[in-house]
C-alpha positions as CSV (number, residue, x, y, z in Angstrom):
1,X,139.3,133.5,163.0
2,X,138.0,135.2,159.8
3,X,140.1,138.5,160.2
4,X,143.1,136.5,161.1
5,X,143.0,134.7,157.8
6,X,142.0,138.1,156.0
7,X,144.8,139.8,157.6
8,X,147.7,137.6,157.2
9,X,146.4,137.4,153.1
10,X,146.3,141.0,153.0
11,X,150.3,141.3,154.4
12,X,151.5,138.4,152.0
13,X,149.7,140.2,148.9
14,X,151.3,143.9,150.4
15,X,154.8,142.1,151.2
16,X,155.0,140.1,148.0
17,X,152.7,141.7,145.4
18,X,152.5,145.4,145.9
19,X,155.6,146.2,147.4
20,X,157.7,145.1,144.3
21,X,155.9,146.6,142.0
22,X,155.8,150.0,143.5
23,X,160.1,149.4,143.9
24,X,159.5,148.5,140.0
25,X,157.5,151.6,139.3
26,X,159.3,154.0,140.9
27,X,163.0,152.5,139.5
28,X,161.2,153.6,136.2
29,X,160.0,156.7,137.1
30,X,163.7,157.8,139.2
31,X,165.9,156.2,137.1
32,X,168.8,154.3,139.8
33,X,171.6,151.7,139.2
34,X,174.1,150.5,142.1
35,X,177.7,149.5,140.9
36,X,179.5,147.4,143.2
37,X,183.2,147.0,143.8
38,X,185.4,146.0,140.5
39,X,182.6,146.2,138.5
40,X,181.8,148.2,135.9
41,X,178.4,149.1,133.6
42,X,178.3,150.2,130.1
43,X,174.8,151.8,129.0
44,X,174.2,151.2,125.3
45,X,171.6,153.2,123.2
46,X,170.6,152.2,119.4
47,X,174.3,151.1,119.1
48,X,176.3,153.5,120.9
49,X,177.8,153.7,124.0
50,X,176.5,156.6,126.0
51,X,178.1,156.1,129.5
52,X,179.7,154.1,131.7
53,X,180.1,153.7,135.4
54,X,183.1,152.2,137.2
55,X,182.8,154.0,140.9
56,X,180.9,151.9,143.1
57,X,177.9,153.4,144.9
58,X,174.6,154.4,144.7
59,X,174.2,156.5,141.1
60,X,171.2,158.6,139.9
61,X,171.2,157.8,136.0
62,X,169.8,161.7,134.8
63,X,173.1,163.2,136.3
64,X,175.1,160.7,134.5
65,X,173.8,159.9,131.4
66,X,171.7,163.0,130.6
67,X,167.4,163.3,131.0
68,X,166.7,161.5,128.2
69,X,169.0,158.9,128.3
70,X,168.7,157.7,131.4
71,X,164.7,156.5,130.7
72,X,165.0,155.5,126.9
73,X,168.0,153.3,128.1
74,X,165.7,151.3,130.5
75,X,163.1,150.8,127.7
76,X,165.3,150.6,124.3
77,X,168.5,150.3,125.3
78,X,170.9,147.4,127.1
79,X,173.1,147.2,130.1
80,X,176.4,145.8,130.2
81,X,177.8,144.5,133.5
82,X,181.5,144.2,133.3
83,X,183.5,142.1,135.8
84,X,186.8,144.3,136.3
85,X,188.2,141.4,139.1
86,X,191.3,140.0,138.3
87,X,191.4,136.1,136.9
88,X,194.4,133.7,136.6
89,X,194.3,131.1,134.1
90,X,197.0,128.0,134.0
91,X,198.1,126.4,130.5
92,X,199.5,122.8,131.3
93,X,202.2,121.0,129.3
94,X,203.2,123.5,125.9
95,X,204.9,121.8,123.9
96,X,208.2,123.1,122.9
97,X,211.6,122.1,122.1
98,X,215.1,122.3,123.3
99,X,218.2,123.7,121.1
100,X,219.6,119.9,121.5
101,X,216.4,118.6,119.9
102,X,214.4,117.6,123.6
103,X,210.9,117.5,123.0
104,X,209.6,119.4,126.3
105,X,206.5,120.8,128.1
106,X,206.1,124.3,129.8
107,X,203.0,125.0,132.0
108,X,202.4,128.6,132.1
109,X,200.7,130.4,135.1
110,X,198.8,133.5,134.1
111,X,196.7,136.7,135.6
112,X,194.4,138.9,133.6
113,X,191.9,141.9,134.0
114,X,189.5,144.0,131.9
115,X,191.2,147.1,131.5
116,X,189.0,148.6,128.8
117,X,185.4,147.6,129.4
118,X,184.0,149.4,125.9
119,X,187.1,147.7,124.0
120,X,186.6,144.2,126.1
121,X,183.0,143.9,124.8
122,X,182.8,145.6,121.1
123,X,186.4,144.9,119.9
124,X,187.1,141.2,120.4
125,X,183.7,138.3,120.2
126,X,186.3,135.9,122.9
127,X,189.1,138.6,124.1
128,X,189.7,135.5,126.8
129,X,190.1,133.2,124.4
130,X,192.3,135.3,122.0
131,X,194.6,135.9,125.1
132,X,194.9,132.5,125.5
133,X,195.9,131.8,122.2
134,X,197.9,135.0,121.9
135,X,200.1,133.2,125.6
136,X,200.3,130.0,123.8
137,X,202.0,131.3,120.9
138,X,204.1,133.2,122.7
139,X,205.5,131.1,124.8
140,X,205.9,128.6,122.0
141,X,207.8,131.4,120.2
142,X,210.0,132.8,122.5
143,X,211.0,130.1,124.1
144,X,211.6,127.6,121.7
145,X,215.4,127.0,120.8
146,X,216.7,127.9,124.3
147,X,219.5,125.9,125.6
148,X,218.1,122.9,128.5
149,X,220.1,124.2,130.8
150,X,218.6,127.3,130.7
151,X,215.0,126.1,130.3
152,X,215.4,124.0,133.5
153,X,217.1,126.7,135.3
154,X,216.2,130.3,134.2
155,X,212.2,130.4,135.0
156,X,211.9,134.2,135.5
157,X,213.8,135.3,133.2
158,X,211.3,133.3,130.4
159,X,208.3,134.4,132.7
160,X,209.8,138.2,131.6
161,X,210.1,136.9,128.5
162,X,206.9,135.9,127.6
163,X,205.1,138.7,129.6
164,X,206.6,140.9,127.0
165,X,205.6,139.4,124.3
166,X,202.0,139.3,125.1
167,X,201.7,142.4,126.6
168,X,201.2,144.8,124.0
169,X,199.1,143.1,121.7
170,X,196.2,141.9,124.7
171,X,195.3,145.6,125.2
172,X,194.5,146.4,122.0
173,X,191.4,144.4,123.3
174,X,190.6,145.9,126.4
175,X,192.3,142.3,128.2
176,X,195.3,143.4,129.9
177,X,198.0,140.7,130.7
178,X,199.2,140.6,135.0
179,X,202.0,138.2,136.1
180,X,203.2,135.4,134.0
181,X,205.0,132.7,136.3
182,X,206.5,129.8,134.2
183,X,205.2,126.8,137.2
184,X,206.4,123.7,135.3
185,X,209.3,122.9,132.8
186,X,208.9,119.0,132.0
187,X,210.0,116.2,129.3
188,X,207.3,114.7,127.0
189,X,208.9,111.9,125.8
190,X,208.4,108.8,128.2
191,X,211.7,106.8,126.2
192,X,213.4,109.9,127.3
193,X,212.9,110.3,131.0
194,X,213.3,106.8,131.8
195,X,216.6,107.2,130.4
196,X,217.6,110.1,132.2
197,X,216.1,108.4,135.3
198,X,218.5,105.8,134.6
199,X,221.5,107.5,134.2
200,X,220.3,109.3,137.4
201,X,220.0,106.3,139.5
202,X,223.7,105.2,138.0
203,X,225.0,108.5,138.7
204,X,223.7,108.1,142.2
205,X,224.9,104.7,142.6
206,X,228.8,106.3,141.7
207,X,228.7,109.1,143.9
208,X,227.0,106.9,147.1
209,X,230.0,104.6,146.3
210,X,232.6,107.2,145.9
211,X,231.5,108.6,149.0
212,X,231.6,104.9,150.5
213,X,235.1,104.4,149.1
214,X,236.1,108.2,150.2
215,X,235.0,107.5,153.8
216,X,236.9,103.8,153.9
217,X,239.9,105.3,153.0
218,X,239.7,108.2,155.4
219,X,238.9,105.6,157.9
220,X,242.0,103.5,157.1
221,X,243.9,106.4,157.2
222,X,242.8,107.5,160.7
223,X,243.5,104.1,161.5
224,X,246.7,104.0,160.5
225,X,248.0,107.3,162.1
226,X,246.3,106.0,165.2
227,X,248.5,102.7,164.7
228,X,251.2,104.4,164.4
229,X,251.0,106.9,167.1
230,X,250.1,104.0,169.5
231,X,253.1,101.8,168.5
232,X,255.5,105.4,169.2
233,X,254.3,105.9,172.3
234,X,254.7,102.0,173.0
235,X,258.4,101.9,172.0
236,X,259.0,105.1,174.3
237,X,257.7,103.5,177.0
238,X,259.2,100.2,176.8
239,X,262.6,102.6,176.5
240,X,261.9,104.6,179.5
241,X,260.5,101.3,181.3
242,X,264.2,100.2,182.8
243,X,264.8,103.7,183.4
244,X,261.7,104.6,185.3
245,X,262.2,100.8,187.3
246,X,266.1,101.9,187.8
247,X,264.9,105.1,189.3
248,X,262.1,102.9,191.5
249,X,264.7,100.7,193.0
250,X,267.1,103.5,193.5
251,X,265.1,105.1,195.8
252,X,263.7,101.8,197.6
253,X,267.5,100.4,198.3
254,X,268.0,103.4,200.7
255,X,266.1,101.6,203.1
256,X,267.3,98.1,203.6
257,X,264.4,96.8,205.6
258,X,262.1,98.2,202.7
259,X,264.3,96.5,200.0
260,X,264.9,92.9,201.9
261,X,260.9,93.3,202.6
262,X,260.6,94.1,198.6
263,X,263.0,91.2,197.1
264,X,261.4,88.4,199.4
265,X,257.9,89.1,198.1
266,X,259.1,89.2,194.9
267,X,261.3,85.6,195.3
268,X,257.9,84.5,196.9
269,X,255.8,85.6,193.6
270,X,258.3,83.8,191.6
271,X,258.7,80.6,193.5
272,X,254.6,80.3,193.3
273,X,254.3,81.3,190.0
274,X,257.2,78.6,188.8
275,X,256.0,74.9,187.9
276,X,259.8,73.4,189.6
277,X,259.9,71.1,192.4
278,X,260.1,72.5,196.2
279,X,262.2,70.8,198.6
280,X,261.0,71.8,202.5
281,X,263.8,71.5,204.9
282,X,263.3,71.4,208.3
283,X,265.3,74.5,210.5
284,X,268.2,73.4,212.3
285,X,268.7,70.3,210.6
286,X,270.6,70.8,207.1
287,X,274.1,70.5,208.3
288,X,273.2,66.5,209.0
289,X,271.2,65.8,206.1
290,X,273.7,67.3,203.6
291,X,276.4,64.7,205.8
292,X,273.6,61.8,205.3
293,X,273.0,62.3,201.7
294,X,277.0,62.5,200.9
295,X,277.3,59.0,203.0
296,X,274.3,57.3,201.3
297,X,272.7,56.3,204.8
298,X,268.9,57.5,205.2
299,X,268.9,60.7,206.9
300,X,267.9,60.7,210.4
301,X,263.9,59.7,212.1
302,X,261.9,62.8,212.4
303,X,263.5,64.5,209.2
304,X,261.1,65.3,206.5
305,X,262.1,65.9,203.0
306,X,260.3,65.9,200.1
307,X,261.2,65.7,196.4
308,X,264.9,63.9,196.7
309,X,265.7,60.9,197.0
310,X,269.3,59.0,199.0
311,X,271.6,58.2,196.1
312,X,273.1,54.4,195.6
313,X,275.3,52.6,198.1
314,X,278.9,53.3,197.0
315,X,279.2,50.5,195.2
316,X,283.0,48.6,197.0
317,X,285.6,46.2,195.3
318,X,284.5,43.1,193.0
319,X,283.1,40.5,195.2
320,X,280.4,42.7,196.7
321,X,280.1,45.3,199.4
322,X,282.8,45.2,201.9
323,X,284.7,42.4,200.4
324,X,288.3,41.9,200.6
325,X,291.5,40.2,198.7
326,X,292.9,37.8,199.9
């Protein structure tokens, strides 16, 4: 149990203790350094630069910087690791102003990189800070006085501008400017925007009802022609009707049976559809009721009629019915 204990101190003490300090002695001894990707180190000996290293890999410091050099700047001198990745940055709300006086906000979208390490650490104490500044006040300055129109509409061509402008004085510090993208162009006065969001709404409200008033008319009008195309088509028919029924009854009256057969359903649809009074006479027996009803005597037992009625006795001299003069 002993030499377990013993043995699993004397692999933590070799792991943890010895190991590093043998990787420590002989990093002193063989001089190594390992640069990694988009980085870069700058070796700096009693205030001068004497090498840097921007090839990532594995590099053996006496090839590069020279015997001496390479252990005196472990000991006396420094190591500066550069980050060469590229950065964005985003400036919200610039202010600026309009030619017609409109107070308005730009929010400027920005990449950067180191393109100089020596420059981006000796030349300039904040090089990010001075581009910052050195963006701000170009953007203020170049795109100041521009027209609204243009501000709201021409984005890239301002993005161009600005990139321009900043361009050539950001290297001097080893900070070199990428793309410039202008993201935002807004109003910063809130009197302002609520009025133009009014006369938005109102100009909305116009062009919905002129749109409305458009479509009613083109409505009406469809209307109409349809009115009118209908009521043409009516009148030609009602003036072809009689021809058309002419023609019909033309070609039925060649047959005789087909046009007696034709006119009594027709008299029949007529008679049933009329509100007049029907008188039924029996067959055989209108010679002596038409004799009856011209003699005022009631027609004969066993004939039926319905919806007539005898006339008055003929009415005979004074004195009555059947009375004489002396």
């Amino acid at each position: 149990m002993g030499s377990f204990f013993f043995s699993a101190f004397l692999t933590f003490f070799a792991c943890f203790v010895i190991v590093p300090l043998l990787l420590f002695a002989f990093t002193r001894l063989v001089p190594m350094v390992v640069v990694h990707e988009r980085q870069c180190l700058v070796f700096e000996l009693f205030g001068k630069v004497i090498g840097k290293l921007d090839e990532p890999g594995l590099h053996f410091l006496p090839l590069r910087l020279g015997i001496p050099n390479a252990w005196l700047v472990g000991l006396l001198g420094r190591c500066h690791v550069v980050d060469m990745r590229l950065d964005q940055q985003y400036l919200r709300s610039l202010p600026v102003n309009s030619e017609e006086g409109a107070p308005m906000g730009i929010g400027v979208w920005y990449e950067m990189y180191i393109s100089d390490p020596e420059a981006f650490l000796f030349r300039n104490t904040d090089p990010r800070g001075s581009l910052d500044s050195n963006v701000r006040n170009a953007t203020v300055r170049c795109l100041s006085n521009l027209h609204l129109a243009d501000m709201m509409e021409n984005r890239h061509q301002m993005s161009r501008t600005v990139r321009a402008e900043v361009s050539a004085h950001s290297s001097e510090w080893g900070y070199r400017l990428g793309s410039v993208y202008i993201r935002k162009v807004h109003f910063r006065d809130r009197t302002m925007m609520r009025q133009i969001e009014e006369k938005v709404v109102n100009r909305l409200r116009q062009v919905t009802g002129a749109i409305t008033q458009d479509g009613a008319n083109q409505v009406s009008l469809i209307r109409g022609s349809a009115d009118r195309q209908a009521a043409v088509e009516f009148a030609r028919a009602a003036a072809i009707r009689p021809q058309v029924v002419g023609e019909a009854l033309r070609e039925i009256s060649q047959d005789p049976e087909v046009a007696q057969a034709l006119f009594e359903v027709l008299e029949t649809e007529r008679i049933l559809e009329g509100q007049g009074a029907l008188t039924l006479i029996p067959p055989g027996t209108r010679q002596d009721l038409m004799v009856a009803l011209a003699a005022g005597a009631p027609p004969p037992s066993g004939q039926a009629t319905q919806g007539t009625r005898p006339g008055p006795p003929p009415a005979g001299p004074r004195g009555g019915a059947g009375a004489t003069r002396d």
